[in-house]
C-alpha positions as CSV (number, residue, x, y, z in Angstrom):
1,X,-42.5,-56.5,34.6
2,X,-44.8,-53.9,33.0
3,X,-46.3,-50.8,34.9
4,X,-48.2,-48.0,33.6
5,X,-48.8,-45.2,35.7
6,X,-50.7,-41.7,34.6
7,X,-50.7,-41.7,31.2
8,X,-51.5,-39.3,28.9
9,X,-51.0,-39.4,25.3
10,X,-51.8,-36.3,22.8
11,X,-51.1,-35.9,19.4
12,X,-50.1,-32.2,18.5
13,X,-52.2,-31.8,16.0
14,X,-55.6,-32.1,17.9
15,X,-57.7,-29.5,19.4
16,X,-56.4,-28.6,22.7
17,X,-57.3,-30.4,25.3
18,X,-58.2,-33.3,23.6
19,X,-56.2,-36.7,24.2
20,X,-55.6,-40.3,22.8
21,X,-54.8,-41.9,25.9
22,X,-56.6,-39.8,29.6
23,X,-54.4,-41.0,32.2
24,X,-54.3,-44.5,32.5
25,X,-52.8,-47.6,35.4
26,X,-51.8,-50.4,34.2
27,X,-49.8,-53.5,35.6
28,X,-48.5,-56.9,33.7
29,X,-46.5,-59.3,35.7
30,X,-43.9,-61.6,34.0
31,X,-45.2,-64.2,31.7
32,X,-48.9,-62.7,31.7
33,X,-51.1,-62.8,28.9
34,X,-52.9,-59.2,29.5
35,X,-55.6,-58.7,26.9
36,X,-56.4,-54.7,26.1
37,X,-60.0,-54.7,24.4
38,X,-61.8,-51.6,23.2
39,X,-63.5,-50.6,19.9
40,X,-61.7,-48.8,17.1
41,X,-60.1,-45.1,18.6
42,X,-60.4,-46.1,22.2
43,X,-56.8,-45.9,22.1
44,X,-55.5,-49.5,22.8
45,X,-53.0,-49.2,19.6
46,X,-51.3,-46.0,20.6
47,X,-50.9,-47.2,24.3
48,X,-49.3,-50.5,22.6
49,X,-47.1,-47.9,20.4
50,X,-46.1,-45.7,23.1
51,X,-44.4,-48.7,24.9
52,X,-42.9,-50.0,22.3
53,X,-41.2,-46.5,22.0
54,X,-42.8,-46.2,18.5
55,X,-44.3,-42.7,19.0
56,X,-42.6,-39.7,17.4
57,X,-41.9,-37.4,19.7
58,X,-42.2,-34.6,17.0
59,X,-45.8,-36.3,16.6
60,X,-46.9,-36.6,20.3
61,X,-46.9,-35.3,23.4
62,X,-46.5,-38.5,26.7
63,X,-46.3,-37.8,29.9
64,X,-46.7,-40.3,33.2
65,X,-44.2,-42.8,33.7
66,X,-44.0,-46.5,31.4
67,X,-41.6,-48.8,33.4
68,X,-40.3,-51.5,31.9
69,X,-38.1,-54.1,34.3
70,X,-37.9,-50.8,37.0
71,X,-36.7,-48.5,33.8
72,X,-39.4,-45.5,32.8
73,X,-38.9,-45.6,29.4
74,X,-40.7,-42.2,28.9
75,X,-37.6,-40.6,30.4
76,X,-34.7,-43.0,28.7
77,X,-33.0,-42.2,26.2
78,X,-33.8,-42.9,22.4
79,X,-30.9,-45.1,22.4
80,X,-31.7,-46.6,25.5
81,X,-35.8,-47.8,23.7
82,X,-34.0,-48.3,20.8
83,X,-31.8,-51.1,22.3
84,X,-34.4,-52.2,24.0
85,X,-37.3,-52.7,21.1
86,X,-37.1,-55.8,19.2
87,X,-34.7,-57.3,22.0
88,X,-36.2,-56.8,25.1
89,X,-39.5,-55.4,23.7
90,X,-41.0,-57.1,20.3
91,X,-44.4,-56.2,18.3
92,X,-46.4,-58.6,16.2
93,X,-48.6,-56.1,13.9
94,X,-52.2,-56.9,12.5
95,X,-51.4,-56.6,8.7
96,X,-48.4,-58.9,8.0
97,X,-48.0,-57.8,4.3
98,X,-47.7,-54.5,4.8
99,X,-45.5,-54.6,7.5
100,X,-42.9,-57.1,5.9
101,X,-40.9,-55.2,3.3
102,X,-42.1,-57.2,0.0
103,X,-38.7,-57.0,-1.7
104,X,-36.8,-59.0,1.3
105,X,-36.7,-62.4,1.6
106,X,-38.5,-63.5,4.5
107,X,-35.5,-65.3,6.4
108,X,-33.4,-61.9,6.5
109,X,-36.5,-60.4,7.8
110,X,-37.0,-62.8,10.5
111,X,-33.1,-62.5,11.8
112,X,-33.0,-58.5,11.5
113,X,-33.1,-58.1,15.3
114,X,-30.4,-60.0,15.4
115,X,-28.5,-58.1,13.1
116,X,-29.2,-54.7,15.3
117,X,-28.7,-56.4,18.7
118,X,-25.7,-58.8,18.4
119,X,-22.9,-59.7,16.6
120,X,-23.6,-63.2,15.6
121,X,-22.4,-64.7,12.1
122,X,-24.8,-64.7,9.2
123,X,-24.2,-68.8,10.1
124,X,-25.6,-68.3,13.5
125,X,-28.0,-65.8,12.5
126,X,-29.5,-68.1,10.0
127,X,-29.6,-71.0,12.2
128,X,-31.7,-69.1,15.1
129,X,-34.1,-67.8,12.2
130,X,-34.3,-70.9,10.8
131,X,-35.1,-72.6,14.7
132,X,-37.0,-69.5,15.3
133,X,-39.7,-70.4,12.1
134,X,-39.7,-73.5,13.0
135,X,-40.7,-72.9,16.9
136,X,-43.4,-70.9,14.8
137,X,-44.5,-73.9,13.4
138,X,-43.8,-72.7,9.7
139,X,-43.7,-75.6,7.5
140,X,-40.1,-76.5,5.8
141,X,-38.0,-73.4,7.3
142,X,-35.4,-73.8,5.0
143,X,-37.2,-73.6,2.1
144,X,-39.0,-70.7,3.5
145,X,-36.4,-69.0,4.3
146,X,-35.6,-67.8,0.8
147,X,-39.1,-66.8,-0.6
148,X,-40.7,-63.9,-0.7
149,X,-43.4,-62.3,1.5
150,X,-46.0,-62.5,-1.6
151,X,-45.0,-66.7,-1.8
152,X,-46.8,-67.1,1.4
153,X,-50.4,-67.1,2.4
154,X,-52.0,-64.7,5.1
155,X,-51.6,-67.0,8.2
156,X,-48.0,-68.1,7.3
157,X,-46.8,-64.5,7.0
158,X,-48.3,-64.1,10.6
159,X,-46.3,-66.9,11.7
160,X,-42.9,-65.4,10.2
161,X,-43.5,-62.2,11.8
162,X,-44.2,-64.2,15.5
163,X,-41.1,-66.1,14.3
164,X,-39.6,-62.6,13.6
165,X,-40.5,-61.1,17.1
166,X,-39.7,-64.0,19.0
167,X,-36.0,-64.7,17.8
168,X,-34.7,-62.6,20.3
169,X,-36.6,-64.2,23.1
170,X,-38.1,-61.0,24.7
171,X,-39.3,-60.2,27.6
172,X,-42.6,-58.5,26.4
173,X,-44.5,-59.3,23.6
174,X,-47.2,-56.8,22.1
175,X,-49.8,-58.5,19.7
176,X,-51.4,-55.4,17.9
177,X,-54.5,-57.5,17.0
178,X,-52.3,-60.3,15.3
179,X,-55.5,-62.4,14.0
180,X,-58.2,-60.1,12.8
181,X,-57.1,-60.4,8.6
182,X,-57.3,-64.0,9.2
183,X,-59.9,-67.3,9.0
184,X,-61.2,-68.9,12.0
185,X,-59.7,-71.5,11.4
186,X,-55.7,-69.7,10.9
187,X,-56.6,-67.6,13.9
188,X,-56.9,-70.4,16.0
189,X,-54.0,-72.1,15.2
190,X,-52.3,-68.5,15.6
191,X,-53.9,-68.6,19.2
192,X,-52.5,-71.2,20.0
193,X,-49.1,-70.4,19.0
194,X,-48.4,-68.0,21.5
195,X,-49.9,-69.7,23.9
196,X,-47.0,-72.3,23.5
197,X,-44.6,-69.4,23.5
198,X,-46.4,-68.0,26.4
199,X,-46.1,-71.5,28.1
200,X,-42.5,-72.5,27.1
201,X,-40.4,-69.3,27.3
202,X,-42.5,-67.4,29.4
203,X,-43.1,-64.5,27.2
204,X,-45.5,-62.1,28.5
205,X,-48.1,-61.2,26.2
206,X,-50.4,-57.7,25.6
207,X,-52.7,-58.9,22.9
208,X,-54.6,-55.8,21.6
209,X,-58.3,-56.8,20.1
210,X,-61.7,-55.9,19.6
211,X,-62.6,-59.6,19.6
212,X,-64.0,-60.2,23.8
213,X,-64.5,-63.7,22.4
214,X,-60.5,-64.3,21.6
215,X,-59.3,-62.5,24.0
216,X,-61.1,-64.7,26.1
217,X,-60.2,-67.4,24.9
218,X,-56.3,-66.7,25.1
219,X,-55.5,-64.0,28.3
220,X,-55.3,-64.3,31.7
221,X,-56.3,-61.0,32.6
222,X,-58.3,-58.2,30.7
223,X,-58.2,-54.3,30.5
224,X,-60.9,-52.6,28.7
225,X,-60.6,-49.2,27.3
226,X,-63.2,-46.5,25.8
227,X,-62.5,-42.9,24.6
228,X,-59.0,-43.1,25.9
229,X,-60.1,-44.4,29.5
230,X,-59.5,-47.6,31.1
231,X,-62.8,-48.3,32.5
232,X,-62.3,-51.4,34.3
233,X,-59.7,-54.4,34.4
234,X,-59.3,-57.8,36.3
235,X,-59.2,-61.6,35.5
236,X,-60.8,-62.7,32.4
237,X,-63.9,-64.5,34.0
238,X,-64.3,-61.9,35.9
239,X,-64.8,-59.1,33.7
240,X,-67.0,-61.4,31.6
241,X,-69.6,-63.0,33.9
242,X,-69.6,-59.8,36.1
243,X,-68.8,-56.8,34.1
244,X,-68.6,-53.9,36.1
245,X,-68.8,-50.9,33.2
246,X,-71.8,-50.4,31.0
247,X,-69.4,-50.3,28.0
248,X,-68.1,-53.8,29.1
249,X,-71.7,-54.9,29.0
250,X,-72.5,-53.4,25.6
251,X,-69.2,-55.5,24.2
252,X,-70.0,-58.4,25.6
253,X,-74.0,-59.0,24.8
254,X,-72.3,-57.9,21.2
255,X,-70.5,-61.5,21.4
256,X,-72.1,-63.6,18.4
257,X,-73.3,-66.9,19.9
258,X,-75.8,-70.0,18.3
259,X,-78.9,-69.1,19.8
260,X,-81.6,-67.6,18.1
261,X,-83.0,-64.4,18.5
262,X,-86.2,-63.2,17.2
């Protein structure tokens, strides 16, 4: 479904030379859970960003090849990705309140793809959003429908923008660490959300993190990054019990766990 071949990302604005993203492989099959783990600035985000087509061009400079379904989507056109994102190609982003405009109810939010990709009736829109929040299991959709983004508490916003991203029923879902601003307790349940939707419409999932512990909990498959560089990827036990990288190594004895040291 998803391969990345040679990529380079570089912002214009940085010292020549120097890039976000040094020419990285990647491969997702359809309906995988693919975790991308690396600290903050290893460039998981902008690789997440660049196949969503959310880099400016103006901004950036990409080169390799993104194909997406057999099309390279770093040489389609802008109205090409742009038919494409939020139909084919959705994004769950880490800070739900400042991604959700705070003057919009949430239920016109959560049917806005629909409103740029078909011509259904407000009727039909409103009935997919509200079957939509409740496949996010949002508590009383219709009531939630009309409030606003402040109304609702951290882990239910999460849940309308899943709901949001997952009206469409894409292809490809990118998770731009979806759970960090939230409780242990939200996260989980937010886990195991898209595991269902992972599970029941095959969605494939890229779930961005920092946390090896979630990600481990949730992918299939994992691809660390460092400075730009993917330093080593394969299946999720793997890459834990026999990590390959020093880096890997460093992030995984960094896992908190109950026994006592010292």
């Amino acid at each position: 479904m998803l391969d990345i071949q040679d990529l380079h990302i570089r912002f214009r604005n940085a010292p020549e030379g120097r890039e976000a993203v040094k020419g990285i492989s990647l491969h997702m099959d359809e309906g995988e859970i693919l975790g991308l783990v690396g600290e903050s600035g290893s460039g998981k985000t902008v690789t997440a960003m660049a196949l969503a087509g959310l880099l400016s061009h103006a901004k950036t400079e990409l080169s390799g090849a993104i194909f997406f379904q057999g099309l390279d989507l770093l040489q389609a056109s802008r109205e090409t990705v742009r038919a494409l994102r939020g139909k084919e190609i959705a994004v769950v982003f880490q800070e739900p309140m400042t991604s959700m405009d705070p003057v919009m109810r949430i239920g016109p939010q959560v049917e806005e793809a629909l409103v740029v990709h078909t011509k259904l009736s407000a009727e039909e829109r409103r009935a997919r959003a509200l079957q939509a929040m409740a496949d996010a299991e949002l508590p009383e959709p219709g009531t939630l429908y009309r409030k606003y983004p402040h109304e609702l508490s951290g882990g239910m916003l999460q849940r309308a923008m899943v709901a949001a991203a997952i009206i469409s029923e894409p292809k490809l879902l990118i998770c731009d660490e979806p759970t960090t601003a939230l409780d242990v307790t939200i996260q989980e349940g937010i886990l195991n959300l898209l595991k269902k939707i992972n599970r029941e419409k095959g969605t494939g999932i890229l779930f961005i993190s920092h946390n090896l512990h979630v990600v481990r909990k949730l992918c299939t498959r994992v691809a660390v990054m460092c400075k730009g560089e993917l330093l080593e990827e394969g299946p999720v036990d793997q890459v834990f019990y026999h990590p390959q990288a020093d880096y890997t190594k460093g992030l995984i004895a960094a896992i908190p766990t109950r026994r006592k040291r010292g």
